[in-house]
C-alpha positions in Angstrom: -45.8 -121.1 14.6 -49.0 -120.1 16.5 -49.4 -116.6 17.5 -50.9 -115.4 20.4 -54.7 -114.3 20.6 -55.4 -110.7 19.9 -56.5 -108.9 23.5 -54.1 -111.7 25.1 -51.3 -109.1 25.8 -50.9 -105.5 26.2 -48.9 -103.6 23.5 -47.1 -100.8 25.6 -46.3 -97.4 23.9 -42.8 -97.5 22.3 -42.9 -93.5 21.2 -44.5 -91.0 19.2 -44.4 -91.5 15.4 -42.4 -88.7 13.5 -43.8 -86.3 11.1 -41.9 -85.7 7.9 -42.8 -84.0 4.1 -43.4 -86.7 2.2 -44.5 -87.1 -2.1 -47.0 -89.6 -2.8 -46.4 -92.2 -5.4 -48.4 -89.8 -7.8 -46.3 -86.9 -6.9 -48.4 -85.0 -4.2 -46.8 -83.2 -1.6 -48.2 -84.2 2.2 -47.1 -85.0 5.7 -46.8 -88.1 7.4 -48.8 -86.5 10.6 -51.7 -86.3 7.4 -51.1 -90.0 6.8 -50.5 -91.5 10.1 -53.2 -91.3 12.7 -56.8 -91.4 10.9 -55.7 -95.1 10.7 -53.9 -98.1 12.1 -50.3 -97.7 10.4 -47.9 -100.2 9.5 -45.0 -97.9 8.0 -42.0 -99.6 6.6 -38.9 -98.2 5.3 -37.6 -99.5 1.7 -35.8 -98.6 -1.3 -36.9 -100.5 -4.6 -33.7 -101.6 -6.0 -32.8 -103.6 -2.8 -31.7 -106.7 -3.5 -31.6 -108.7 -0.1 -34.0 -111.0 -0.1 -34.5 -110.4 3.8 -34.7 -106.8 3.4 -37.0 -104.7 1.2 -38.0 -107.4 -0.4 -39.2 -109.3 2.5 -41.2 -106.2 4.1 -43.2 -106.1 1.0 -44.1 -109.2 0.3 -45.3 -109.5 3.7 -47.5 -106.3 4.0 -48.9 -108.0 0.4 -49.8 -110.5 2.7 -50.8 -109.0 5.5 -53.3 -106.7 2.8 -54.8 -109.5 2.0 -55.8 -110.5 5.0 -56.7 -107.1 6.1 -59.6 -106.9 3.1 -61.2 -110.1 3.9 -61.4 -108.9 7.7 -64.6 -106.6 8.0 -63.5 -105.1 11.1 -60.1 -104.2 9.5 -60.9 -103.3 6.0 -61.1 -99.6 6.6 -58.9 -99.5 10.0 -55.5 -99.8 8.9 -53.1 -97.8 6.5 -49.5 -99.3 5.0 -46.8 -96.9 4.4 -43.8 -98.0 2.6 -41.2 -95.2 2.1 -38.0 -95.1 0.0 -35.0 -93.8 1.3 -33.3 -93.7 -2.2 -35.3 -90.5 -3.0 -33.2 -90.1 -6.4 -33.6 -93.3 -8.0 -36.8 -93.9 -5.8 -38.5 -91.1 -7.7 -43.2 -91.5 -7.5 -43.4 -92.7 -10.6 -40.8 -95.4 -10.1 -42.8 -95.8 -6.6 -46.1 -96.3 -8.3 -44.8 -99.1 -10.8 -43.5 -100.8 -7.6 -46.3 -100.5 -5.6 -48.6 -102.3 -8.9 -46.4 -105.2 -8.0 -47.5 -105.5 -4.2 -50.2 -103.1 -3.8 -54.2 -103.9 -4.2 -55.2 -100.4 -6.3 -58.7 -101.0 -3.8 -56.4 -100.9 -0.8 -54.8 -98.0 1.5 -51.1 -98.8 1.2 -49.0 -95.7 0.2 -45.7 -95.7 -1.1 -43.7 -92.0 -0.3 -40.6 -90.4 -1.0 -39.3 -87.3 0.1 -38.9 -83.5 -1.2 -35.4 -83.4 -0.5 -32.8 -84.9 1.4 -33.2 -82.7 4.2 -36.9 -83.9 4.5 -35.6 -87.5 4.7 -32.6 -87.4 6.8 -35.5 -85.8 9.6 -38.1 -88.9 8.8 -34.3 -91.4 9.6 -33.4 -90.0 12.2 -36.4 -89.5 14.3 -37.4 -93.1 13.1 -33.5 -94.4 14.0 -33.5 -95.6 10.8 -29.8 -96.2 9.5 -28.9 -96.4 5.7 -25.5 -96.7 4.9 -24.5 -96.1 1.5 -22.4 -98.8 0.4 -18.9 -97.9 -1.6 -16.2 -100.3 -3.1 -12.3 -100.2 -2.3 -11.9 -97.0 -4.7 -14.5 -95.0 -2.5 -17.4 -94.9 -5.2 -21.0 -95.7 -4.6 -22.1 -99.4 -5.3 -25.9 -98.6 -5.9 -26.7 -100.2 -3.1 -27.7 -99.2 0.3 -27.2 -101.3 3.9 -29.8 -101.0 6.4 -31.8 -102.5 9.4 -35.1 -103.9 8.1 -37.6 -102.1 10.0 -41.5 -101.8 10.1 -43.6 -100.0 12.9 -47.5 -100.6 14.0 -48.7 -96.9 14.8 -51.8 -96.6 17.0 -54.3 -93.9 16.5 -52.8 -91.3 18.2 -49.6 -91.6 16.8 -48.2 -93.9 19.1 -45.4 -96.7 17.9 -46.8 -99.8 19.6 -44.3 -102.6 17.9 -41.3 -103.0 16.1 -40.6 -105.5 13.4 -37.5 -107.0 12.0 -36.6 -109.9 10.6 -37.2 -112.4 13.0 -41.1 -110.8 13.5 -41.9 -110.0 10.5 -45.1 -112.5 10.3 -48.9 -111.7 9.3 -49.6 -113.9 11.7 -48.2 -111.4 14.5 -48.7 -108.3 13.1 -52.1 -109.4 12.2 -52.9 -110.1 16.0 -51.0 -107.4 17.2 -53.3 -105.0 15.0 -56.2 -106.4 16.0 -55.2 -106.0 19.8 -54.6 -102.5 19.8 -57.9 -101.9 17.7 -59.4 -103.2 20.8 -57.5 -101.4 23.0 -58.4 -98.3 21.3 
């Protein structure tokens, strides 16, 4: 797979990315609006315990990758931001989020990993992200532990516009990468 030159294409505005109250993986209470916007954003939603190897999984390992190539890149180093936020705020609690994030996360890199103040506060970020998460039951009604959802991860501009969506099928450094560094210099 080649992807295409950065400044090749045009990355049209998709929306306005959502604010939401948000916990940091060490507990502290902020917005996303604080988060998103004083950098390039790649936010992702995730839950820890996620087992499907093209889900969760998948979006982190990439954005591992994607960090890495981000610090050896002097014009990106200090440009972009990942966000990574659970939406299994009871098991997902910020200290479970922080031993995560050692896993995937540089401790000399940006990448925050969030969870939410109450349910309320993530049913908002969902929704106005049209993010679904279904809980999944068995045959007597009762919760599984696990959750179904759409892997999802949005490239935020500067000014808080969504400028891609990942899933699956896109979800490659090599795009995102490009895609980053063509709205940089459309910026």
């Amino acid at each position: 797979f080649q992807a295409p030159e950065p400044s090749t294409y045009r990355l049209e505005q998709l929306g306005k990315a959502a604010n939401g109250k948000v916990l940091t993986s060490k507990g502290e209470a902020t917005s996303l609006d604080a988060l998103i916007g004083e950098k390039f954003t790649l936010l992702s939603f995730i839950y820890t315990s996620c087992s499907d190897v093209n889900g969760c999984p998948l979006a982190s390992h990439v954005l591992n990758k994607i960090q890495r190539r981000i610090q050896l890149d002097d014009a990106l180093q200090d440009s972009v931001r990942l966000i990574s936020i659970s939406f299994d705020r009871v098991n997902d609690t910020p200290h479970k989020l922080e031993r995560y994030a050692a896993s995937f996360r540089d401790p000399h890199f940006d990448w925050q990993f969030l969870t939410t103040p109450s349910d309320e506060a993530l049913e908002e970020i969902l929704t106005a992200y049209n993010q679904f998460v279904i809980v999944d039951l068995n045959d007597a009604g009762e919760k599984v532990g696990t959750l179904s959802h759409v892997l999802r991860v949005y490239l935020i501009d500067l000014d808080r516009n969504i400028r891609n969506l990942y899933s699956v099928s896109f979800l490659h450094p090599d795009i995102i990468v490009s895609d980053i560094r063509t709205i940089i210099e459309d910026d």
